[in-house]
C-alpha positions in Angstrom: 43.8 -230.3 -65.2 45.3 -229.9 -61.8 46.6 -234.1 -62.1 48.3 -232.7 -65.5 49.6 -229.3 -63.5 51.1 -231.0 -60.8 53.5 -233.2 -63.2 56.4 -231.5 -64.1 57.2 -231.2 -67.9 59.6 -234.1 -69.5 60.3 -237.7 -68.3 56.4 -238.8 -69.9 57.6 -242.4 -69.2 58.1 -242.0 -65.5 54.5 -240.4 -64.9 51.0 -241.1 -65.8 47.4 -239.9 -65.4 44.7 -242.2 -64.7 41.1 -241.6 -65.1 38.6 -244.5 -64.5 35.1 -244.4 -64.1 33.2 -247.4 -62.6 29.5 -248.8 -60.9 30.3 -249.3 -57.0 28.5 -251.9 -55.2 25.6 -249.1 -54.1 25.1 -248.6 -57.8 26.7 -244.8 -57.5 28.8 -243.4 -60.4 32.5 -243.2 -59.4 35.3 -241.3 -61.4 38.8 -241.7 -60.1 41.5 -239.2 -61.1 45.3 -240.7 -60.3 47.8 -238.8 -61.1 52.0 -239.5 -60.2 52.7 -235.8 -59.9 53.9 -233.9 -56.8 51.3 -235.1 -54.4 49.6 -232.4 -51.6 51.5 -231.9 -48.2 49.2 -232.8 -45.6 49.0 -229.5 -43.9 47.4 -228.1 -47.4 45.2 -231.0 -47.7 42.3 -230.0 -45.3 42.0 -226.7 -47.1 42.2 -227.3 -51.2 38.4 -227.3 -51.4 38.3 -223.8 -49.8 36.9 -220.7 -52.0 40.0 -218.8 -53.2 42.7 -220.9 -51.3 45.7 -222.2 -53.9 49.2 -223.1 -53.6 49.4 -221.8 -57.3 51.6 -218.1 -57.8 49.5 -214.9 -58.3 47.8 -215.2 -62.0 48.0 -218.6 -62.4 45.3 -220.0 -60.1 41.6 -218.2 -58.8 41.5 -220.8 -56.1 38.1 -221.4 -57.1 38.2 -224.7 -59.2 37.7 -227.3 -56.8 35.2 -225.4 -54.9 33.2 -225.2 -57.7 33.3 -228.5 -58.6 32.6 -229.0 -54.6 29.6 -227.3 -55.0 28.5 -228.9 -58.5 29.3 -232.4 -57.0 27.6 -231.8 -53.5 24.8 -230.1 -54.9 24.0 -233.2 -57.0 24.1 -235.4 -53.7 27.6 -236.8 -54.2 31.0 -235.9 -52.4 34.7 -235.8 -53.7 37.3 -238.0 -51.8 41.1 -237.2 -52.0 44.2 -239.0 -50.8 47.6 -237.5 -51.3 50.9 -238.4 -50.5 54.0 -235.9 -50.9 56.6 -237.4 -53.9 54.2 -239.8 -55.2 50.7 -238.3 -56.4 47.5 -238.1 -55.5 43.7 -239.5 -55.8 41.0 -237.3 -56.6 37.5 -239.6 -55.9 33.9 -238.3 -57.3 31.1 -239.8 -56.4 27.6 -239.0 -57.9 24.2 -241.0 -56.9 22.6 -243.4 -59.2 19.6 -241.7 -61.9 16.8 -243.7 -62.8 16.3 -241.0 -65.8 16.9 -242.3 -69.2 19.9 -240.3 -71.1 17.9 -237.5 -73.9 19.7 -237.8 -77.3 21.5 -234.8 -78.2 19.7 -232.7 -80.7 22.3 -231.0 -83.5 21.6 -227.2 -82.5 24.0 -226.0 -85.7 24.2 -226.2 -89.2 27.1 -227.5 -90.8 30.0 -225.8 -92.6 29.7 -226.2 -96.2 31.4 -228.8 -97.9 35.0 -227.8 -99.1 37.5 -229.6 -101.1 39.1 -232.9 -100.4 42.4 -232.0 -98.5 45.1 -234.0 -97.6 45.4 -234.1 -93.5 48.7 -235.2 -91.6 47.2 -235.8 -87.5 50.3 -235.9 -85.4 49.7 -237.2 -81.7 51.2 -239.5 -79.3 48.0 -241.4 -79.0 47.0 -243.4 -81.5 43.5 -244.1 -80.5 43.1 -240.3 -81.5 44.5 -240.5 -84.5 41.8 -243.3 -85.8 38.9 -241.4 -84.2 39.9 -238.4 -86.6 40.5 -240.7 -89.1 36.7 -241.5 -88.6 35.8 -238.6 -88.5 37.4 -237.2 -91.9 37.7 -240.1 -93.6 35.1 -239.8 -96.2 35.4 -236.3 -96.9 39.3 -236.1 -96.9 42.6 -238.1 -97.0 43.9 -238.6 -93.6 47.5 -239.8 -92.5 48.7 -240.2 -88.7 51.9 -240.1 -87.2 52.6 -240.7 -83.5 56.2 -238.8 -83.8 56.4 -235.2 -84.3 59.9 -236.5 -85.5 58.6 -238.6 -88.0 56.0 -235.9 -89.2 58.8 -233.5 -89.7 61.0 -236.0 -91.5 58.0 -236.3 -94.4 57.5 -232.8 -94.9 61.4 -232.4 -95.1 61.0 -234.5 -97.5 58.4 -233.0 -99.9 55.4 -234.0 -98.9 52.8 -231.5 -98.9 49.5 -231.3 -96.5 46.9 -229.0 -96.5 46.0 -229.3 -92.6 48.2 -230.2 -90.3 46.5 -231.3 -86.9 49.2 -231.6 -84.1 48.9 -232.3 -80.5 50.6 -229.5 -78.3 51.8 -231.6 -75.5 53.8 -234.9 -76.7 56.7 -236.8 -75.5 60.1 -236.1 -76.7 59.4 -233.8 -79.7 56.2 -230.9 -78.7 54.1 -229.7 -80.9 55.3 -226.6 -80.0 59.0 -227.9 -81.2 57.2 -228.9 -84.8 56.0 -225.1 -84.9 59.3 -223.9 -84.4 60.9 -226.3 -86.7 58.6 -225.8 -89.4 58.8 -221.7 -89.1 62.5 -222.0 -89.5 62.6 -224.8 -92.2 59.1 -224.9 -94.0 57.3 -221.9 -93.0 54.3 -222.4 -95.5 53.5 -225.9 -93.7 54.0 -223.5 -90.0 51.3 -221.6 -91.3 48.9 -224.7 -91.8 49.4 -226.4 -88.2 46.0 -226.7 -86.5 47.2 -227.5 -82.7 45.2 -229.7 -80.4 45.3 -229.3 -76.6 43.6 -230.8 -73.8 45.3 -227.6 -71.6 48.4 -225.4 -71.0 49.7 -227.5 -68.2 53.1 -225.7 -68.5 54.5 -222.2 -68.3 56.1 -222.6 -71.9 52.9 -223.6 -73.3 50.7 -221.0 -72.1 53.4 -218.6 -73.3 53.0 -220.3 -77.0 50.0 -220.0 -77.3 49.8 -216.5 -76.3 51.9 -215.9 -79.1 51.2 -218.2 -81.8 49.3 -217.3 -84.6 48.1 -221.0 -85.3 45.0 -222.2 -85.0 44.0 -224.5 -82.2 40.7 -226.4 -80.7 40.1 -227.9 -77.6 40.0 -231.9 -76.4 37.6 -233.2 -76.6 35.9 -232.0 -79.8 33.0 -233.0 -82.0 32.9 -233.5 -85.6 31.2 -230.7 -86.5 34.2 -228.3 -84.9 36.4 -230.2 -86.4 35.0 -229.9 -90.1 34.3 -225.7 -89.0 37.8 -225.5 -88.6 39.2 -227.4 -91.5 37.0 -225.3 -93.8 37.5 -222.6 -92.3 41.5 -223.1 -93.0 40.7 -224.3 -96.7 38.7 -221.5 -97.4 42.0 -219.1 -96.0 44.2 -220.9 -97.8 46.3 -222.0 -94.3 
């Protein structure tokens, strides 16, 4: 979240977040977080895992992320590294110690929705490794088309295509998902009405204001199957 935050919104092909996770030589768990956002002036960077201490204006930040996830990491016998550099980014480092537990499978602790009818399921997202693991996840139950332009999506439904759900990412390149909203309210307001958004976060002040006023429905990266069949029949059954 904070890699995302500290990129300003636009130019998408002149930053990048990086997340890797690898085995080091003392068989400890590392996950690095790179991010080419604003970076951390060196005077803040002895303090940023202080309770309550952010760099964030009042009512956007607690201060109390990355001392909680201080504590969480320290408590579990690992520590968090960070190197920064003003203008260019910065590398957030956690390191865990190796388990000798074997992983427990996860037990299903809900019942699923009941089954609804097939629908027809436009996935709009910049990422097209996304779009097939939806693809996998509806494919048996419902017919599902991707598109990796919200440009392109708009220019099918402008069109005459219809789709009963219309799962778009919030955050994009070029054309938002917010921007498809807006476009479909003023152009095709019954499709408006049937955009699901996904989001990994509000990294922007225009997003967080959308969503506070959107009626649309939204759900959270990463999600499991199950949520994602709850909220489709949850939409059928409305009829949105």
């Amino acid at each position: 979240m904070n890699a995302a935050q500290s990129i300003p919104e636009g130019a998408a092909e002149k930053n990048e977040v990086t997340v890797v996770a690898r085995t080091d030589g003392a068989g400890r768990a590392v996950v690095e977080i790179r991010d080419t956002g604003a970076g951390i002036p060196s005077d803040v960077l002895p303090r940023i895992l202080d309770p309550f201490f952010t760099t964030k204006p009042v009512g956007q930040g607690t201060g109390l992320g990355l001392s909680i996830c201080h504590g969480i990491v320290t408590g579990l016998g690992g520590e968090i590294l960070v190197e920064s550099a003003v203008g260019k980014g910065s590398v957030f480092r956690v390191i865990l110690p190796a388990t000798l537990g074997v992983p427990q499978r996860a037990v299903p602790s809900s019942i699923p929705p009941d089954p609804v009818r097939r629908a027809r399921v436009l996935v709009v997202d910049d990422e097209s490794m996304f779009g097939k693991a939806v693809e996998r996840m509806l494919g048996d139950t419902h017919d599902v088309v991707f598109e990796s332009k919200a440009r392109k999506a708009l220019d099918r439904i402008s069109a005459g295509e219809v789709f009963d759900v219309i799962l778009c990412d919030l955050m994009m390149p070029d054309v938002t998902g917010m921007d498809l909203v807006e476009e479909l309210e003023r152009t095709h307001p019954a499709s408006a009405a049937r955009v699901a958004l996904t989001t990994g976060g509000e990294f922007t002040d225009r997003a967080r204001e959308f969503l506070r006023r959107s009626r649309n429905r939204r759900i959270s990266k990463p999600f499991a199957k199950l949520e994602l069949d709850r909220l489709l029949a949850s939409m059928l059954r409305d009829g949105r």
